[in-house]
Residue, then its C-alpha position, 0 to 999 in steps of 0.5 A: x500500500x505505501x509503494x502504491x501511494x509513494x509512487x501515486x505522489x512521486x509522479x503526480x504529486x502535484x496534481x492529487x487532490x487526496x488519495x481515498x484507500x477502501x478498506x474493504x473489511x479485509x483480514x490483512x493491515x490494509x487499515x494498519x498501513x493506511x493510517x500510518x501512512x495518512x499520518x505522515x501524509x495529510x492527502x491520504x484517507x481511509x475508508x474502512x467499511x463492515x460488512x457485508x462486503x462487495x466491490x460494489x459496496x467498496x465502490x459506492x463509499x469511495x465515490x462519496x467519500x471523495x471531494x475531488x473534482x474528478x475520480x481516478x477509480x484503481x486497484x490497489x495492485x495496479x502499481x506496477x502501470x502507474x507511469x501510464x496513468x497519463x493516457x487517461x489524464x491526456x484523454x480528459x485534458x483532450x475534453x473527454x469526460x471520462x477515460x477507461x485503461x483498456x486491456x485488449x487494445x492493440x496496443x496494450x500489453x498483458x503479463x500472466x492474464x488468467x486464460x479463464x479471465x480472457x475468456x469471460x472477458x472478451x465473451x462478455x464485450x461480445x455482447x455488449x458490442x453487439x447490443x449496445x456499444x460497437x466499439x468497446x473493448x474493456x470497459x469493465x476494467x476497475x482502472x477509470x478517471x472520470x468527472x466526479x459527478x458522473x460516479x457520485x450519481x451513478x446508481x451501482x446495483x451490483x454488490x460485487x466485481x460486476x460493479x465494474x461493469x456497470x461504472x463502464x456501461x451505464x454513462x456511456x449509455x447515459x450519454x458522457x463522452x468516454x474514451x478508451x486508452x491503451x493499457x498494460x495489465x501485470x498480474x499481481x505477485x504473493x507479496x501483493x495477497x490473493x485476488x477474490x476474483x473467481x471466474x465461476x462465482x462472478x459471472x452470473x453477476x456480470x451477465x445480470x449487470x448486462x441484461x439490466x443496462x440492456x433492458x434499460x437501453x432499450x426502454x429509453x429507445x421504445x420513450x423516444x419513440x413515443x415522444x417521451x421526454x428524454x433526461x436532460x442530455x450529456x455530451x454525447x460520446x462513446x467508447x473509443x480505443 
C-alpha cells in the first residue's frame, strides 16, 4: 500500500487532490498501513467499511467519500502501470469526460492474464458490442478517471466485481463522452495477497449487470419513440480505443 501511494505522489504529486484507500473489511493491515501512512501524509484517507462486503459496496463509499473534482477509480495492485496513468489524464485534458485503461487494445500489453479471465472477458464485450456499444473493448476494467459527478450519481446495483461493469456501461449509455486508452495489465505477485476474483462465482453477476443496462437501453429507445421526454442530455460520446 505505501509503494502504491509513494509512487501515486512521486509522479503526480502535484496534481492529487487526496488519495481515498477502501478498506474493504479485509483480514490483512490494509487499515494498519493506511493510517500510518495518512499520518505522515495529510492527502491520504481511509475508508474502512463492515460488512457485508462487495466491490460494489467498496465502490459506492469511495465515490462519496471523495471531494475531488474528478475520480481516478484503481486497484490497489495496479502499481506496477502507474507511469501510464497519463493516457487517461491526456484523454480528459483532450475534453473527454471520462477515460477507461483498456486491456485488449492493440496496443496494450498483458503479463500472466488468467486464460479463464480472457475468456469471460472478451465473451462478455461480445455482447455488449453487439447490443449496445460497437466499439468497446474493456470497459469493465476497475482502472477509470472520470468527472466526479458522473460516479457520485451513478446508481451501482451490483454488490460485487460486476460493479465494474456497470461504472463502464451505464454513462456511456447515459450519454458522457468516454474514451478508451491503451493499457498494460501485470498480474499481481504473493507479496501483493490473493485476488477474490473467481471466474465461476462472478459471472452470473456480470451477465445480470448486462441484461439490466440492456433492458434499460432499450426502454429509453421504445420513450423516444413515443415522444417521451428524454433526461436532460450529456455530451454525447462513446467508447473509443
Amino acid at each position: 500500500m505505501g509503494g502504491l501511494v509513494d509512487t501515486l505522489l512521486a509522479l503526480y504529486g502535484p496534481y492529487i487532490h487526496e488519495i481515498v484507500i477502501v478498506n474493504d473489511n479485509s483480514q490483512d493491515e490494509t487499515a494498519a498501513r493506511t493510517r500510518e501512512i495518512a499520518a505522515r501524509e495529510p492527502r491520504v484517507k481511509l475508508v474502512d467499511r463492515s460488512p457485508p462486503n462487495g466491490v460494489g459496496r467498496a465502490l459506492r463509499d469511495g465515490y462519496a467519500a471523495a471531494t475531488g473534482e474528478y475520480i481516478l477509480t484503481m486497484d490497489a495492485d495496479f502499481v506496477r502501470i502507474v507511469p501510464e496513468f497519463r493516457d487517461l489524464f491526456d484523454a480528459i485534458a483532450a475534453g473527454h469526460d471520462g477515460a477507461i485503461g483498456s486491456r485488449f487494445s492493440h496496443e496494450s500489453v498483458l503479463i500472466n492474464y488468467p486464460f479463464s479471465k480472457i475468456v469471460c472477458n472478451r465473451g462478455f464485450h461480445a455482447l455488449a458490442r453487439l447490443l449496445l456499444f460497437p466499439q468497446a473493448r474493456d470497459l469493465s476494467n476497475n482502472l477509470k478517471l472520470y468527472r466526479s459527478e458522473i460516479l457520485k450519481n451513478l446508481v451501482i446495483e451490483e454488490p460485487g466485481f460486476a460493479a465494474n461493469a456497470e461504472t463502464g456501461l451505464k454513462p456511456l449509455l447515459a450519454g458522457y463522452d468516454l474514451k478508451e486508452v491503451p493499457m498494460s495489465w501485470i498480474n499481481r505477485t504473493t507479496e501483493m495477497g490473493s485476488s477474490t476474483f473467481r471466474t465461476i462465482r462472478v459471472s452470473p453477476g456480470y451477465a445480470m449487470a448486462l441484461a439490466r443496462i440492456i433492458k434499460e437501453a432499450r426502454g429509453r429507445k421504445k420513450d423516444a419513440h413515443r415522444g417521451v421526454p428524454a433526461r436532460p442530455p450529456k455530451r454525447a460520446g462513446r467508447g473509443s480505443s
